[in-house]
C-alpha positions in Angstrom: -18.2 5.2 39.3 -17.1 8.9 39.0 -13.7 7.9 40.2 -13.7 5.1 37.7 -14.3 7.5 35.1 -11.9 10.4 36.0 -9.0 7.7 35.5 -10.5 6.2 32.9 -8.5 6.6 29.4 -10.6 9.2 26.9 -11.7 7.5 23.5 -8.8 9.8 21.7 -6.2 8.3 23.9 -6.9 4.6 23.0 -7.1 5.4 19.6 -3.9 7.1 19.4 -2.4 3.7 21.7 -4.2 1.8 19.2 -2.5 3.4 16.0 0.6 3.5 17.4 0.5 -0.2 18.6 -0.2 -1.2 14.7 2.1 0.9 13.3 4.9 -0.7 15.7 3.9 -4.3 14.3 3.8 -3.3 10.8 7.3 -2.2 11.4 8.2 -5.1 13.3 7.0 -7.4 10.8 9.0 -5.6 8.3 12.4 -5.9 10.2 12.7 -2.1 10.5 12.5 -2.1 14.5 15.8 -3.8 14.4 16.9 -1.9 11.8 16.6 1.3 13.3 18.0 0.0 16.7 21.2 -1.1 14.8 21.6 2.0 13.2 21.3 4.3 16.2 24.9 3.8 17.0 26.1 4.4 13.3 29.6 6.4 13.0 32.8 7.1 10.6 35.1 5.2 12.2 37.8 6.3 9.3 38.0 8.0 5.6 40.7 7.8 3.2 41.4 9.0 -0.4 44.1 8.5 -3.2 45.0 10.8 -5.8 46.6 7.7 -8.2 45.3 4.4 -9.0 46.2 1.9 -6.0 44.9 -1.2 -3.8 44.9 0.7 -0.9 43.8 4.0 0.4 46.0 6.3 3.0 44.0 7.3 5.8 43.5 11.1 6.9 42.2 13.6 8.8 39.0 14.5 6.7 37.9 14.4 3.6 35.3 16.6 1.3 33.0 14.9 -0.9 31.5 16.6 -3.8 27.9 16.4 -5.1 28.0 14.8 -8.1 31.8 13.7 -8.1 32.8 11.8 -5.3 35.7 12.4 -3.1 37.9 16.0 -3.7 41.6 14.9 -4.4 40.3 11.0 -5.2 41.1 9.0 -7.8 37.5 8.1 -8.6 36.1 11.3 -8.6 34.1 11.8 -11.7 30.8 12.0 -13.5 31.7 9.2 -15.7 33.3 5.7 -14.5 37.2 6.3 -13.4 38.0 2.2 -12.3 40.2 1.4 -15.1 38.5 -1.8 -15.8 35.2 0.4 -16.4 36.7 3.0 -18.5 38.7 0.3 -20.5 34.9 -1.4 -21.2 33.2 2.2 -22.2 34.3 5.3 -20.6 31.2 7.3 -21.0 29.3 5.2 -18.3 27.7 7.6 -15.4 30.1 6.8 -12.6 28.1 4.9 -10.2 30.9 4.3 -7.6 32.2 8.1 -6.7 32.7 7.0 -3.2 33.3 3.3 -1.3 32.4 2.4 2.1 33.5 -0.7 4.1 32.1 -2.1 7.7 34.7 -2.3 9.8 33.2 -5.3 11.5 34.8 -7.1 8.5 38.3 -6.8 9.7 37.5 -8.1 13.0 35.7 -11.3 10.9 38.8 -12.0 8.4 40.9 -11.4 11.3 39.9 -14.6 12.6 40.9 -16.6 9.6 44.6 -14.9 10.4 44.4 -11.6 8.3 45.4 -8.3 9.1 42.9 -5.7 7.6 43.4 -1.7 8.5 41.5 1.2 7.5 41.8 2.0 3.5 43.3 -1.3 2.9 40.4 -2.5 0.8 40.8 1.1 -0.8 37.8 2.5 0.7 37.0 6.2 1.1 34.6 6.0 4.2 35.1 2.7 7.2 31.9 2.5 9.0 30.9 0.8 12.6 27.6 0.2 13.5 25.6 -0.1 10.3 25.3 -3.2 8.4 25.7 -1.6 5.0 25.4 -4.6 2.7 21.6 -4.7 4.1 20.5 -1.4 2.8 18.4 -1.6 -0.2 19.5 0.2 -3.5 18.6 3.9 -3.3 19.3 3.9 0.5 20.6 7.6 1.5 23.1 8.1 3.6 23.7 11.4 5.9 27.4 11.5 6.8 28.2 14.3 9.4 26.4 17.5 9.0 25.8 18.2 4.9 27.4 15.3 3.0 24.4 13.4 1.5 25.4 9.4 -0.4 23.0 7.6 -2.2 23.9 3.6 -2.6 24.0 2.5 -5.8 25.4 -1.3 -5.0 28.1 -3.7 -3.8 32.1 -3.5 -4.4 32.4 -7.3 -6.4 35.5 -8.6 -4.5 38.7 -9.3 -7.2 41.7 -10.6 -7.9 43.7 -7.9 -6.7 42.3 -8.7 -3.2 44.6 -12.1 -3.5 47.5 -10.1 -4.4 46.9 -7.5 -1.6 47.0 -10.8 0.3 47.0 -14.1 -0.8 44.2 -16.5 0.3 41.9 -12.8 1.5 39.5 -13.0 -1.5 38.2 -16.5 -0.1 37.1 -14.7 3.4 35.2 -11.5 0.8 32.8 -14.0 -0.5 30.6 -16.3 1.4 26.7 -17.6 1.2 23.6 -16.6 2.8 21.4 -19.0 4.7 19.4 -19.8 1.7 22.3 -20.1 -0.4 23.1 -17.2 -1.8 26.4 -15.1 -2.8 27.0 -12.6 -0.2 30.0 -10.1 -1.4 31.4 -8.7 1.7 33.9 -5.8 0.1 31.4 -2.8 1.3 29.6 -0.3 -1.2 29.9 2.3 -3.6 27.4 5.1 -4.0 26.9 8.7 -5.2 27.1 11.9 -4.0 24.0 13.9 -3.5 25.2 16.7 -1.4 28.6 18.1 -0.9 30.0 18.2 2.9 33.0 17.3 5.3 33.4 13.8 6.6 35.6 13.3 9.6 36.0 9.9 11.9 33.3 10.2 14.8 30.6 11.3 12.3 26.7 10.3 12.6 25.7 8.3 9.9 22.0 8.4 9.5 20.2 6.1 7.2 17.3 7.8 4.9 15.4 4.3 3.5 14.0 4.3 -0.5 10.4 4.0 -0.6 9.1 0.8 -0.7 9.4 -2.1 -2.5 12.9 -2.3 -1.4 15.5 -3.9 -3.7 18.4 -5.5 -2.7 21.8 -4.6 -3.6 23.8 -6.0 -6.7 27.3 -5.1 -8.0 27.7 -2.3 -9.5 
């Protein structure tokens, strides 16, 4: 019996296993187990930037984003809205997309249906791998490389200029969930909290909004 007991687990222990045990099924029930897990491997896999209004993006070596304004030598950077359709609408709206980011798993999807999709061709600053970004909830923060801090603020809504990029693309942007609803596949925008550097081959690591989580819209 004294042997038994030596081995024996103290009453702290089992709590602590206990705790531990429900918090990992509270955060299995909630999805974020395999949330985290598909995060973990979360990089740049490209940035880009534009100093005038086009479709596409030129890819390069790094690029600064600015708390506040967005990308440093972008187009969009800006307190207030910079997409012409938004400033042509009311150009004092805060500008809610300073900086775009696409999964480049999407290329290897519409690549399947025949097109050719590269790095800044959907005119995003930042192409991610790893991360499902259209799953993070509004107010999701992102932590890009060392100091540059995004918050999302929603979804790209796919246009018309996608047809004239490529006709027949816009068809493979938009598609429906299993319970029927729109899915818009044309990445994110979101804001800049904190200035930093962004390279390819940086971390991303996902900071989740408290809870109830909301899912994103366009924006």
């Amino acid at each position: 019996m004294c042997e038994r007991a030596r081995h024996a687990p103290s009453r702290q222990k089992v709590r602590r296993l206990s705790v531990a045990a429900t918090l990992i099924a509270q955060l299995t029930a909630a999805g974020m187990i395999r949330f985290m897990v598909q995060t973990l491997s979360a990089v740049v896999s490209s940035v880009s930037r534009d100093s005038a209004h086009r479709f596409t993006k030129p890819s390069c070596e790094i690029i600064t984003l600015l708390a506040g304004l967005g990308v440093a030598g972008d187009v969009h950077m800006g307190t207030t809205v910079q997409h012409r359709s938004r400033v042509a609408t009311d150009p004092t709206q805060p500008n809610l997309r300073q900086v775009h980011l696409i999964h480049s798993e999407l290329f290897t999807e519409v690549a399947v249906a025949g097109f050719n999709l590269r790095p800044g061709d959907m005119g995003e600053n930042v192409t991610t791998a790893g991360i499902d970004l259209l799953a993070l909830p509004r107010g999701a923060q992102l932590q890009i490389g060392r100091d540059a801090l995004v918050e999302v603020t929603g979804l790209r809504n796919p246009c018309a200029q996608i047809n004239t990029f490529q006709p027949g693309l816009l068809k493979t942007m938009v598609g429906h969930d299993d319970k029927g609803r729109v899915v818009r596949k044309t990445g994110i925008m979101g804001i800049v909290l904190h200035s930093g550097i962004v390279r390819p081959g940086d971390k991303i690591t996902v900071i989740l909004p408290q809870e109830p989580h909301h899912a994103l819209d366009r924006v």
